[in-house]
C-alpha positions, 0 to 999 in steps of 0.5 A: 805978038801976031796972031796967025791963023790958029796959032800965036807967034812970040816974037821974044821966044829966042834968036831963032825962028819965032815960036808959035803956040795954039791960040787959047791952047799953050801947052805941049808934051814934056819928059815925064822923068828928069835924067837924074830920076830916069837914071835912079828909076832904072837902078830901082828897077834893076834892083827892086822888080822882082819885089815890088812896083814902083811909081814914079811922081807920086802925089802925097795925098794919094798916099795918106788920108786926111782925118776929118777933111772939112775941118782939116782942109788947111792940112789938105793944101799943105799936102795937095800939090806935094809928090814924092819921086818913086813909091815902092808898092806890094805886088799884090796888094799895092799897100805903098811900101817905101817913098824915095824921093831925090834931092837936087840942090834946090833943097839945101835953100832954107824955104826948101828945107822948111817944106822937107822937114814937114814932109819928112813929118807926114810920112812919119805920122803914116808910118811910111818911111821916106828915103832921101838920095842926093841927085847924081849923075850916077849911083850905086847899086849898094848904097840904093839897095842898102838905103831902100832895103833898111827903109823895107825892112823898118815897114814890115 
């Protein structure tokens, strides 16, 4: 590793040209949607615009409140790093509607299922329904709506 002006090469950053980093600043820009959930957000869009707003990345602690918070700081930090893929909110008052959220191979491990089953418990407690969609390279118009609207139609 050399130092170079304001910049760190890494010589082990691949075969091609060493790759340099802001010295005291390793960070760079990267997609915010993955092309599984850029693909599942335009069909949302397509599909739920006209009704709702939809956001994407959506931390859980954001969408709850911990009762008692000094006491129930462990219940904070099981929640605190936890987002949902999309959340599905009312015009004009933004309550959150529905959360989505995708799901890739990485949630068939048993430690995965674990943190899933507690999710799909929060939302339970709030009374917010949590939409589970398998990770596609494509998906359907008529099963999207017809997982999300049944989600709707059990929050209203």
């Amino acid at each position: 590793m050399a130092r170079d002006g304001s910049q760190l090469t890494l010589p082990w950053a691949g075969p091609k040209a060493p790759r340099k980093l802001p010295f005291g600043f390793p960070y760079e820009r990267k997609p915010f949607l993955t092309p599984a959930e850029i693909a599942y957000y335009q069909m949302l869009r397509m599909i739920f615009s006209d009704r709702y707003l939809i956001f994407a990345q959506v931390r859980v602690v954001d969408l709850c409140q911990v009762l008692d918070r000094p006491f129930n700081q462990g219940a904070v930090n099981k929640i605190d790093r936890r987002h949902v893929d999309f959340v599905l909110c009312h015009p004009r008052t933004f309550k959150p509607m529905v959360a989505i959220e995708l799901d890739d191979s990485s949630h068939d491990r048993p430690y995965r299922r674990q943190k899933d089953v507690f999710l799909d418990e929060v939302f339970r407690v709030i009374g917010m329904k949590l939409v589970r969609q398998r990770v596609r390279l494509a998906y359907s118009v008529a099963e999207v709506t017809e997982k999300v609207e049944a989600a709707l139609a059990a929050a209203a």
